[in-house]
N, C-alpha and C positions, 0 to 999 in steps of 0.2 A: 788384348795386346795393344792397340790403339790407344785406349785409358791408360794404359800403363807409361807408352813413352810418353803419352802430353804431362805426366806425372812427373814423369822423371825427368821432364823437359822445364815444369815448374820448380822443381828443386834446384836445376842449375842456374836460372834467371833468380831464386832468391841468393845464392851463393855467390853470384854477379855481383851483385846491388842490395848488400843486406842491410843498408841504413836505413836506405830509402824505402824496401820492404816493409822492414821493422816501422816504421818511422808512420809509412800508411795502417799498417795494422794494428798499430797504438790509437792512433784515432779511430778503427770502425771499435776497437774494443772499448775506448771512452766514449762512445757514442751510444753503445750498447749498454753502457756503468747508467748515462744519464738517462736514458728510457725506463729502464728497468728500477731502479732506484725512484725516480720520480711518482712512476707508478704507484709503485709500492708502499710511497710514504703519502701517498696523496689518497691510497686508499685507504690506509692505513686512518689517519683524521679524519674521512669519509666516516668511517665505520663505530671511531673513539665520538667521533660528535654526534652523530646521528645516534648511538646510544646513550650519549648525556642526557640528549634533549629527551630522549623515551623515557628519562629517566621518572619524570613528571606524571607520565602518564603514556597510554596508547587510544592514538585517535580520539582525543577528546577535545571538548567544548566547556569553557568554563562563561557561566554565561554569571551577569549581577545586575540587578532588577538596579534601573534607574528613575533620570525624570523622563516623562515626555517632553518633545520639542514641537509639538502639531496638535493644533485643536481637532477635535472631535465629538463629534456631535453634541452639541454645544458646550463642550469639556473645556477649559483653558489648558493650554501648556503650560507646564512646569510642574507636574501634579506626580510625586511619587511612588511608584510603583512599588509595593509592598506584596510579599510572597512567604506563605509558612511553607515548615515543610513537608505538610499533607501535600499540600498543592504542587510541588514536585511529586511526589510518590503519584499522584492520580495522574498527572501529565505524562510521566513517563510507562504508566498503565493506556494512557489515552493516548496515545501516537505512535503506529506500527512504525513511522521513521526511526524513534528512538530505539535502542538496543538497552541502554543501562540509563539508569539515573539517577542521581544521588543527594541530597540536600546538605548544604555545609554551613553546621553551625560554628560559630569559632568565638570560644571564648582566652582571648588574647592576654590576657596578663594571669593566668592561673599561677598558682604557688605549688605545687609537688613538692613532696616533704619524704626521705628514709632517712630516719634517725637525723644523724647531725648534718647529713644535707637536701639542702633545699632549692631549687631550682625553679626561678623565672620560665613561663614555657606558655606558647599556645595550645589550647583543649578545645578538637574538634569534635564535634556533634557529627558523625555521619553513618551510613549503612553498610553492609556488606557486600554489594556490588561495589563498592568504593578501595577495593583490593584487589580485583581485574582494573579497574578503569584506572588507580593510578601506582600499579605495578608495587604495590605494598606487599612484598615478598615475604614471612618472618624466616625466621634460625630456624633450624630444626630442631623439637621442640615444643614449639611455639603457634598459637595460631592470631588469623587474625579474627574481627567481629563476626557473629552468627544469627540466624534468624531468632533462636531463643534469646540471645543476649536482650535482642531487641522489644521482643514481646513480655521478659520478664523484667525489662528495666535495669540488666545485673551492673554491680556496679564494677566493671572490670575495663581494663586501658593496654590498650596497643601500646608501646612506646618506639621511636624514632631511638637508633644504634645509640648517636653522641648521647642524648638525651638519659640513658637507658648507664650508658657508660658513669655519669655523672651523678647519678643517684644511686647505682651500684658499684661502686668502680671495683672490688673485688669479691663481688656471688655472681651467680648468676640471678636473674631481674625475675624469672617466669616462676610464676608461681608466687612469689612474695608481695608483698602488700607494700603500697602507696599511697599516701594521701595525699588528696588531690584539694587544695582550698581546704583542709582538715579532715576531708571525708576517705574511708577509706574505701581503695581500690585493689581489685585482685589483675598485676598483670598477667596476660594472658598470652602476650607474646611480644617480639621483639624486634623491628623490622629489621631484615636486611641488608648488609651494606651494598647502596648502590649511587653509581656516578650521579648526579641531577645538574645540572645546568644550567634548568627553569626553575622558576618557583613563584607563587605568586604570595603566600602568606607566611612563608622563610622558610628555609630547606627542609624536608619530612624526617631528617636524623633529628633535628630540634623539637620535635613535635609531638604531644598525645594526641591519641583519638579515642573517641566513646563513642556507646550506643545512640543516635542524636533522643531517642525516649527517655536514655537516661540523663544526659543534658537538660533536654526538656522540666524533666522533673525536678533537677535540682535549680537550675537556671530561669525557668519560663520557656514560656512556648515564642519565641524571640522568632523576626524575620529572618529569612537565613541571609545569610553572607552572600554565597556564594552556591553556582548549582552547576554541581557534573552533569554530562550527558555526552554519549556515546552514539554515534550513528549505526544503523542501519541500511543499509551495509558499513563497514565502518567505514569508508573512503566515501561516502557522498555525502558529506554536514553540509552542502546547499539548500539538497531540498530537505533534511532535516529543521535547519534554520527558519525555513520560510516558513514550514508546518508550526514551528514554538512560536511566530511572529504571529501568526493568524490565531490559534490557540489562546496565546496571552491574549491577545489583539483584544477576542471576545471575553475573556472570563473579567478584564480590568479594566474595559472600554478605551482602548486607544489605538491609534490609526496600527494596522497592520505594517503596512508600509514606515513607520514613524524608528527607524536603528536608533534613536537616539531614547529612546526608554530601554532599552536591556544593552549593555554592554557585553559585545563576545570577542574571547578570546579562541582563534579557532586553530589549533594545533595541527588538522593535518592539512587547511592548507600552510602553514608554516611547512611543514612537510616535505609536504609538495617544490614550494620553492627553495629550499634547501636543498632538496633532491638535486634541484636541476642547476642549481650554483653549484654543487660541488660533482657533479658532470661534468661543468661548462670548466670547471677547475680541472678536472681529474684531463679532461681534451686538450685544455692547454699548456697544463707540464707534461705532455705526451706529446704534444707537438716541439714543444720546446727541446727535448730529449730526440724525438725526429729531426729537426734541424742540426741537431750537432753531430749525430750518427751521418746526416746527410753530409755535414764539410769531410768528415772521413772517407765518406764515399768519393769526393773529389780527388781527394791524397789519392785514391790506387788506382781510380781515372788516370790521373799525371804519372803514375807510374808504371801504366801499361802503353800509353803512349811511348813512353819513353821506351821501354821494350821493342813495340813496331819499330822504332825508328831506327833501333840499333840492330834490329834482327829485319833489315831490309830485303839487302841481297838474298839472307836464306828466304824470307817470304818469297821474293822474284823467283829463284829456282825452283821453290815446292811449286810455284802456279805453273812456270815452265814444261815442268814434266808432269803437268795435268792435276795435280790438287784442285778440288774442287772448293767456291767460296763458302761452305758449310763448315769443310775441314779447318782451314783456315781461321773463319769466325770459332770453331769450337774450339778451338785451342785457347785463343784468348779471353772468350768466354771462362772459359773452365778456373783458367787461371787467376782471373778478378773473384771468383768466387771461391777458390780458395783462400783468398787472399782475407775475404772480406766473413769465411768462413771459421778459420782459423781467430781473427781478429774478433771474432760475435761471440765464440766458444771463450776465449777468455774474459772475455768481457761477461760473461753470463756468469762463469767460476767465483768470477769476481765479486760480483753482486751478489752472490746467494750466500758468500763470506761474511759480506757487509751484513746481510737481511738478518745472517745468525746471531752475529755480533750483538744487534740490535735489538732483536728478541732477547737474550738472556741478559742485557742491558739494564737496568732500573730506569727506565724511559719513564715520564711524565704520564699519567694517566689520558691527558687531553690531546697526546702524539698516537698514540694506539697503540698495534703490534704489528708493525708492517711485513707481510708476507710478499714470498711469489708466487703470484695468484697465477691460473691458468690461463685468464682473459689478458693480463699483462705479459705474459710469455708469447703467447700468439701474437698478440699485436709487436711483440721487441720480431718476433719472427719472420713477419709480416714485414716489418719496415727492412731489416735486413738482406731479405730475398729481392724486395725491388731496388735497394743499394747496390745489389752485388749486381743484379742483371743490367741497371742502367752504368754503373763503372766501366762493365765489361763490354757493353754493347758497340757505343759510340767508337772506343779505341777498332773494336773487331771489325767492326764497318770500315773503317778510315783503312784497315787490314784486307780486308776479302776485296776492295773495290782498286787497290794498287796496282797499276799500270808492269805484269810483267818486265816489258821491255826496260822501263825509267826503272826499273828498282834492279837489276841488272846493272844499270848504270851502263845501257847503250845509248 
């Protein structure tokens, strides 16, 4: 019964003052647009970048044998560091840190030949691990390299989507033959279409891969390029790193300690700090969207004030004939929170309008698909609840703590 007339006691103070109502409750609702929103699209490029970059690869290490910079034992600096790709294969045999490892041979100016076209392309040399480690997905259909490929030398070629499109543009690629510099090829599969964002020898849609034995074979036994490897566990490439440093260290004679003979590139601490930029990002268009929910909350502060001040004398009489300052405070309490409830609830309506809009949208692949997430509702929830209680607080106080008498206007 109580709930009901403070209810029905808020319905008449909107019917009072419905600009000024409406007027506060357009701002917690825009306040609620920018939190929610924000979130959303900021997770949203969180999630569209953070799987670009995977697109490369997962937790890996692209490491490339340089000079040395530090003598060693009686060694001079500047001495090249040269690597087959046995000596990956046995390295990634000989160190429980590593998980995967893979040798990249790249022979860069290949010709690819079906019928009347013919395509400019890189031809890498590498293994079968090297489709976990750099997310080489094919069609279905289709596969990627295999341990026989490798042991019987076969001559068959993975192709990159664009790659695959440009030398078939109307069959399908699997199973047909290519030749590769004149030799023919059986592809075998086709990769994937996937976002990439990295790349370090041009996008993997451009690309073929081969067996690196059968590289070998037709090419020479060439140093590699380039050498995958994956950690153990996959989040710790520190002490990974320092195990290849000591490793190389000894089989090539040069200082352990000397970074400037193997260049790495190490992707998860890339990761890592990406992680934590688009946190630090994701905190501060949520604060930003808190701030402006917060000016809203000001608006129905001023308008509950304004309330007390007009509903003085009745204040003075409910304390007169013994209202207690609870009843008091919860009155205006209640009312700020409607206020700021009603104003959240469209504001949420709003947003999840927007969010639809935007998924069925043709949005850029590198914006994402912004949803509302359940961590982004909580926290819009979250900011709202202490909106509403601090609006209503301050006015309720300045309310329960009135001087019966002076409010009487004795």
């Amino acid at each position: 019964m109580y709930l009901a007339e403070l209810i029905s006691q808020f319905l008449r103070d909107m019917r009072a003052r419905k600009l000024r109502t409406l007027l506060a409750m357009f701002g917690i609702a825009w306040g609620t647009v920018a939190v929610v929103l924000l979130l959303a699209i900021g997770g949203a490029f969180h999630a569209a970048s953070s799987k670009a970059m995977h697109g490369m690869g997962e937790s890996i290490v692209i490491i490339w044998p340089s000079r040395t910079t530090k003598p060693f034992e009686g060694l001079q600096p500047g001495r090249l560091v040269q690597m087959k790709s046995s000596d990956v294969i046995e390295m990634g045999q000989a160190l429980p840190q590593i998980l995967r490892a893979s040798p990249e041979l790249t022979h860069g100016e290949g010709t690819l030949t079906n019928g009347d076209h013919r395509v400019k392309a890189s031809v890498a040399g590498v293994v079968p691990e090297y489709e976990l480690m750099r997310n080489m997905i094919p069609v279905l259909g289709g596969r990627f390299l295999n341990s026989p490929d490798m042991a019987e030398r076969r001559r068959v070629v993975f192709l990159g989507d664009t790659l695959a499109k440009k030398l078939f543009p109307q069959e399908e690629a699997v199973g047909r033959t290519v030749l590769v510099d004149g030799r023919p090829f059986t592809v075998i599969g086709v990769l994937q279409k996937k976002i990439q964002s990295s790349s370090y020898s041009g996008p993997d849609a451009d690309r073929a891969f081969i067996p690196y034995t059968t590289f070998i074979a037709i090419w020479g036994d060439w140093n590699v390029d380039n050498v995958l490897v994956q950690p153990n566990p996959p989040r710790d490439s520190e002490g990974m790193k320092k195990a290849i440093y000591t490793y190389l260290g000894q089989k090539y004679r040069f200082d352990p300690g000397d970074e400037g003979a193997l260049g790495m590139w190490d992707t998860v601490e890339r990761d890592r700090f990406t992680d934590w930029f688009f946190w630090g990002l994701q905190a501060f268009l949520g604060l930003a969207g808190a701030l402006t929910l917060g000016a809203g909350g000001i608006g129905v502060a001023n308008v509950m004030f304004l309330i007390i001040r007009e509903r003085t004398r009745e204040i003075g009489v409910r304390m007169a004939v013994g209202a207690q300052e609870w009843h008091i405070m919860g009155q205006v309490m209640l009312e700020a929170l409607l206020i700021v409830g009603l104003g959240g609830s469209a504001g949420f309506l709003f947003s999840a309008l927007v969010i639809w809009v935007l998924q069925v949208a043709p949005l850029p692949e590198w914006l994402g698909n912004p949803e509302l997430s359940p961590l982004a509702a909580l926290s819009t929830l979250g900011v709202l609840s202490l909106v509403g209680v601090l609006a209503g607080y301050f006015p309720a106080r300045r309310a329960a703590r009135m001087d019966p008498v002076r409010a009487l206007g004795f």
